[in-house]
Every structure is written in C-alpha cells, then in structure tokens.
C-alpha positions in Angstrom: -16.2 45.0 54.5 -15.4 47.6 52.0 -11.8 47.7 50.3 -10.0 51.4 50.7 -9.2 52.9 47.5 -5.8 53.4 48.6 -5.6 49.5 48.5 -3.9 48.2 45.0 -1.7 45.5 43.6 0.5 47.9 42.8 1.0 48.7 46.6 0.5 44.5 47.2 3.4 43.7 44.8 5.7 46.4 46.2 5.2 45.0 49.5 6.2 41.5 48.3 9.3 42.7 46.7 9.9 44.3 50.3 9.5 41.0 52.6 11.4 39.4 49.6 14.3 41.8 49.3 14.4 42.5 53.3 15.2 46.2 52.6 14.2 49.5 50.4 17.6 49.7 48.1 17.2 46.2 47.1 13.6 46.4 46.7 13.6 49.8 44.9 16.3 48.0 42.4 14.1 45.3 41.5 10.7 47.5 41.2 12.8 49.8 39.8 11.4 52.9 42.2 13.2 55.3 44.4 13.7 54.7 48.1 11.1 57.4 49.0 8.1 56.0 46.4 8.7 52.6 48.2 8.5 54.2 52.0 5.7 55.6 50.9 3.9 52.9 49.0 4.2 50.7 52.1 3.0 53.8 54.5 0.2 54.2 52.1 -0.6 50.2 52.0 -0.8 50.7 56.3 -3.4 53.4 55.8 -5.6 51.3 53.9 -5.4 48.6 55.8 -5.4 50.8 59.2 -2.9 49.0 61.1 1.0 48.8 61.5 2.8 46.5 59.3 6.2 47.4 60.5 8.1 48.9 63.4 10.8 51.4 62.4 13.9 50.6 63.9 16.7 53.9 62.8 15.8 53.3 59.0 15.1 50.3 59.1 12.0 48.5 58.6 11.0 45.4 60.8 8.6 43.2 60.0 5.4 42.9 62.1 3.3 39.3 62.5 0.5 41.4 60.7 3.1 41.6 57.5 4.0 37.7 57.6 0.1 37.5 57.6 -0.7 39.8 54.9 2.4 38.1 52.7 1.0 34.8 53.1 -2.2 35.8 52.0 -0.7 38.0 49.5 1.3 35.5 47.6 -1.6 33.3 47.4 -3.7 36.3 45.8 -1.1 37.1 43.6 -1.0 32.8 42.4 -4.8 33.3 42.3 -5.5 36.4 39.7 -2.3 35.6 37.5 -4.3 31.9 37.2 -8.1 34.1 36.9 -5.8 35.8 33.8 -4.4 33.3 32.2 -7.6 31.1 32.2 -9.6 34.4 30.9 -6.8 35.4 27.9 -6.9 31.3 27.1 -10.7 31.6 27.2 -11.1 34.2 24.6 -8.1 32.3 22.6 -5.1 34.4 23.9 -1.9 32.5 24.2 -3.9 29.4 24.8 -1.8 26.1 24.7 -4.0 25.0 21.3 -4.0 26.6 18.2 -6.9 26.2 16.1 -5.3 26.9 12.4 -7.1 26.6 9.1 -5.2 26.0 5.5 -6.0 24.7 2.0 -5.6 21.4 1.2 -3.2 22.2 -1.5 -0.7 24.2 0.7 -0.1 21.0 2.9 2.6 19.7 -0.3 4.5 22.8 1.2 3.9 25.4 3.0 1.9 24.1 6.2 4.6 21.5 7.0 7.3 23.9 6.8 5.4 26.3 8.8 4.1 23.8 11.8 7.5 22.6 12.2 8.9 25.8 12.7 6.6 27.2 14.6 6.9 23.7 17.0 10.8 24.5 17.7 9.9 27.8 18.3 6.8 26.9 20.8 7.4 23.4 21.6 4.7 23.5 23.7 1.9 24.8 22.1 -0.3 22.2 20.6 -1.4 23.1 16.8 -5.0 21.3 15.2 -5.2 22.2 11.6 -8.6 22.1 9.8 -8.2 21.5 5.8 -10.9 23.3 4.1 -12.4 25.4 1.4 -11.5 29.2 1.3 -15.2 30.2 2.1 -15.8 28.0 4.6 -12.1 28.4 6.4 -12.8 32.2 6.7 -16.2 31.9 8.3 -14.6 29.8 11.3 -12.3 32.4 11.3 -14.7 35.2 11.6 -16.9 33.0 14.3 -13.8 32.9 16.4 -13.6 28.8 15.9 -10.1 29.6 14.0 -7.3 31.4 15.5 -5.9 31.6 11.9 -6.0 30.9 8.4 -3.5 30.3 5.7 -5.1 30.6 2.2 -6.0 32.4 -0.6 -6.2 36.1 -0.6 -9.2 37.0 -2.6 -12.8 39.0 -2.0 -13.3 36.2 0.8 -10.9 38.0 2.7 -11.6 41.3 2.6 -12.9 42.3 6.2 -12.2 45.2 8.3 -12.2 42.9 11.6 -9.0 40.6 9.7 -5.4 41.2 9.3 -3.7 40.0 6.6 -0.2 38.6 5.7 1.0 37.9 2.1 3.7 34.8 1.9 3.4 34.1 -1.8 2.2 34.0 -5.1 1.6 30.8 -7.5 0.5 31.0 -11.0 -2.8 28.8 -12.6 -2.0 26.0 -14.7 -3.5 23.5 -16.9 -3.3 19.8 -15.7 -2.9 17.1 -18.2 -2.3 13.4 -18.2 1.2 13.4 -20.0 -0.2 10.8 -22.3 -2.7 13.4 -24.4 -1.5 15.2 -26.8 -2.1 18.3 -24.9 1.2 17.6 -23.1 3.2 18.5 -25.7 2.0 21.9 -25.9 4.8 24.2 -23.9 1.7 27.5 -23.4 -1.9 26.9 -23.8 -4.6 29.4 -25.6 -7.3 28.5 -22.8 -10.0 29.5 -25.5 -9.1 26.6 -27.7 -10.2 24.3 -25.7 -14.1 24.9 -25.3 -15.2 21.2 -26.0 -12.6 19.1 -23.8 -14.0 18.0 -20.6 -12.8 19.5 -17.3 -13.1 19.1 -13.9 -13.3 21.5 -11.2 -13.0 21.9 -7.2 -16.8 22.4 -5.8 -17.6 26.2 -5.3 -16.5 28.4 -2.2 -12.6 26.9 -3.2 -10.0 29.6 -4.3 -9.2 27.5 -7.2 -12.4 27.0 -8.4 -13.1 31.0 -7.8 -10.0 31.5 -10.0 -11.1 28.4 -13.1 -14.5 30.6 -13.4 -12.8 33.8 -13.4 -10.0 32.0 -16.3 -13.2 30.3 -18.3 -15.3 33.5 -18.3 -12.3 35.3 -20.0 -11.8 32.3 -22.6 -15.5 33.3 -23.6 -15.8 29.6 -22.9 -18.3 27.4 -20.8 -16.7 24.4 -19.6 -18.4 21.0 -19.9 -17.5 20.0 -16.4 -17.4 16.5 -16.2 -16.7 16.2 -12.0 -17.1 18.4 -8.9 -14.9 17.2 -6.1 -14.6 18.7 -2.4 -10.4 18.5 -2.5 -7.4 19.0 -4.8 -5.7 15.6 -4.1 -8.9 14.3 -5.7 -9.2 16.1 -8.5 -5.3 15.7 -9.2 -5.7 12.1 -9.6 -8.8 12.0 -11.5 -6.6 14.1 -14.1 -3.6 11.6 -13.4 -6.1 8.7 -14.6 -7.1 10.6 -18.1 -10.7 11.4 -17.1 -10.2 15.5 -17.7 -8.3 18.1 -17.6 -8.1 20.5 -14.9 -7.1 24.2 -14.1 -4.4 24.0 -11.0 -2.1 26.1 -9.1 1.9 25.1 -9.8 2.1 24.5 -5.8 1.0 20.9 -6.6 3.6 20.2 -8.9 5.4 17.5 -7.0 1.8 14.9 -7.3 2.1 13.0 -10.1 5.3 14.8 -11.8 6.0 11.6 -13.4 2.4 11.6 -15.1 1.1 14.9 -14.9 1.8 17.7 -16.9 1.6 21.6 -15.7 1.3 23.9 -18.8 1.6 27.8 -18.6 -1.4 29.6 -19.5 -1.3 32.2 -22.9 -2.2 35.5 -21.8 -4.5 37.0 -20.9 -5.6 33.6 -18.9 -2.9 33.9 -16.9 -3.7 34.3 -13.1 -2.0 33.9 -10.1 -3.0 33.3 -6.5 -2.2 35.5 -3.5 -1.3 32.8 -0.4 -1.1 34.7 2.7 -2.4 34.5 6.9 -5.2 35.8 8.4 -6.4 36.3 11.5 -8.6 38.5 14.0 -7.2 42.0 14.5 -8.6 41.9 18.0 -6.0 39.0 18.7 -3.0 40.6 16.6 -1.2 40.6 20.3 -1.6 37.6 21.1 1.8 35.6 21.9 0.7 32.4 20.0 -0.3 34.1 16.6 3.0 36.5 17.1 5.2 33.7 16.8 2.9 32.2 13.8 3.1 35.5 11.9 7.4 35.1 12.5 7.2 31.9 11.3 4.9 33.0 8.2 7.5 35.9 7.2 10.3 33.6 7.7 8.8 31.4 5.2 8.0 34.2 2.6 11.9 35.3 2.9 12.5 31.5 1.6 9.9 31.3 -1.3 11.5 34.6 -2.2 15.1 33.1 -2.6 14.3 29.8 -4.2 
C-alpha cells in the first residue's frame, strides 16, 4: 500500500496532542498552533488516510473507533522512530551514553581529573573511558572517529580543517634536575651550555618531545640522549633517580617537588605549550561534547585566576 503525501508526523503528532488534550484550544496551546491550523491538520490527516476519524458534534470533535485505532498505533510509532533515532545519533557517536576521550599523560596531575569530575556532576550519567596517549597518535583516533575528543597539545598535529579547537592553557618548558646536581642551584638555564650532559627524552609523535627538538635545534646543540621512554611519569622518575636531565612542561611540578628541580629556560629557549580540546566539527552539536566544551572553558576561567 502506498502512503499519501498528505500523510506526516507532523499531522501524526498533532493528532496525539488532540486525543491527549480532548479539544482544539488545549491542543493548539500545547502545539502552539491556531484553532483553524489544527482543524485543518486533522481534516488533512482524514484525507490521507480516506476515512473519518471523528464525528462533529456543534464544534466539537468526537472521537471515532478508527481514531482510538490510529492512536494506538500511533503512540507506538512515535516510541518506535524516537528509539530508530537515538540508536542512529548513538551509532555515529551523538549523545551516546560513552564518551571515548583522549588526553596526555601529563595533563592527568591536573587537568583531566578536574575536568571528568565536573563533567560527571553535570552528566551523571554519561559514562567517560579515557585513552592516555601520545599527541600523534591521540589525534589519528580522533580523525578515524575512535575518539570523541582530545585534550592535548595544540601544535601542527592539530591543524585540520575537519577539527575544532579549544584553547584552556598555556605551560612553559622546563629543565628537570635531580636537586642533588649542581644544576639545581642555577635559578635560569643557558640551554646551550649544556651540550655534553646526558638527557632523556619522551619517544617521538609526543608534544614534549616535538617541543625538546624544537628547544635543542635552537641551542645549536645535539643532545646525547641517554633514554627514550613512551610516558612522562617514566621519564620524571628516571630524572628523580640522577640518570639525566630532562626538558619538561611545569604542569608536572607536583612529582617529585621534594627531589626534583624545574628551572626556567634563558631566552630564546623558552617555549611554552598550547593545551587545548579538540574534536570533530561534524559532531560540534552533539549534547555530550557541548557539555565537555562547558566544562573545558570553565576550567580555562580557573587556570586564568590562579
């Protein structure tokens, strides 16, 4: 059987809100129609249906067996599609009750707890996995759809005209010293001076390693890099045990306070990292990452003011 044109959900919904409200004032208050476009929606709804729905009694409307019929049915239609939607938007990672959301290691001392827990009282139930990754590698899940989100460094990496972007912060590079070299001592650093210590570095596709080359090349010096590891908790704590020195943001500052040392770069070795969210502009509506973006500006109000 073919379905009339003149058949919507427009016209099915304004007959739901009539068998619901029992009469066309009521029912054009809640659609928020005139009398007339909800006579005639309902005459039009008869037409394509070709039969009576109601019986006109003065102005009045009275219901027909046919209309209990087509309301059952109706209701049931209306249950089924808003499921088919929200099973489609959650399919293609709108508003879906998990968010997949990628971030440094480095920003968990901070930023990621502050976040999640914010963004939990303001969507207790949304259900948040967080990846802890490089910078290269976070922003290809991210472009493959396997992210909904990233928080990390904003750098060449993320330059793409299919992401939008949200700064939160900025941290200065440091050097990392055990407080037990004389290094420590030293209140700035000439980063060219020190062309035969031994460092070690994050492995490559890492903001922070991105940013050491970027430092060394303008020192005019080539590191002897003594270790490559895959995270900055690693690397922290091989500089808290005296086996190198290492170039770090100042977001890490609370590991190993007591025993490790952040000095301030001379310039012009000075760098600082951009920290901000990105995600897919083809979801920027979606209800899950609008409430992540919130919480994300929130956050970059209170960097601001400490």
């Amino acid at each position: 059987m073919d379905i009339d044109d003149e058949l919507t959900l427009k016209k099915i919904q304004i007959f739901l809100a009539f068998m619901r409200c029992g009469n066309l004032s009521r029912t054009a208050a809640e659609m928020q129609m005139s009398n007339v476009s909800i006579h005639k929606a309902i005459h039009s709804l008869e037409n394509a249906l070709r039969c009576p729905l109601f019986k006109h009694e003065g102005r009045s409307l009275i219901p027909l067996k046919s209309a209990y019929i087509l309301e059952e049915y109706s209701q049931k239609l209306m249950q089924d599609l808003v499921t088919s939607i929200n099973k489609t938007r959650e399919a293609a990672g709108f508003a879906a009750k998990v968010l997949h959301l990628g971030s440094l290691y480095s920003l968990t001392v901070n930023t990621i707890p502050n976040v999640i827990s914010r963004l939990k009282l303001r969507r207790g139930e949304l259900d948040i996995q967080l990846l802890l990754s490089s910078n290269l590698d976070l922003v290809k899940k991210l472009k493959s759809t396997e992210l909904d989100a990233i928080i990390v460094a904003l750098n060449e990496t993320t330059e793409d005209v299919d992401f939008e972007t949200l700064p939160i912060f900025e941290d200065n590079i440091y050097l990392a010293v055990n407080k037990n070299l004389p290094l420590a001592q030293m209140q700035k650093i000439d980063l060219s001076t020190l062309k035969h210590e031994t460092f070690l570095t994050l492995s490559k596709g890492f903001a922070t390693r991105s940013d050491s080359d970027v430092m060394f090349e303008k020192a005019g010096i080539n590191p002897e890099v003594f270790l490559q590891v895959s995270d900055i908790f690693t690397l922290i704590s091989m500089v808290n045990a005296g086996v190198g020195l290492a170039l770090l943001p100042g977001r890490i500052s609370t590991i190993y306070e007591s025993s490790v040392k952040l000095i301030p770069l001379q310039a012009p070795y000075q760098i600082k990292q951009k920290i901000g969210l990105v995600f897919l502009r083809s979801k920027e509506r979606d209800p899950n990452l609008l409430a992540l973006v919130a919480e994300c500006r929130m956050f970059a109000k209170q960097y601001l003011n400490t």
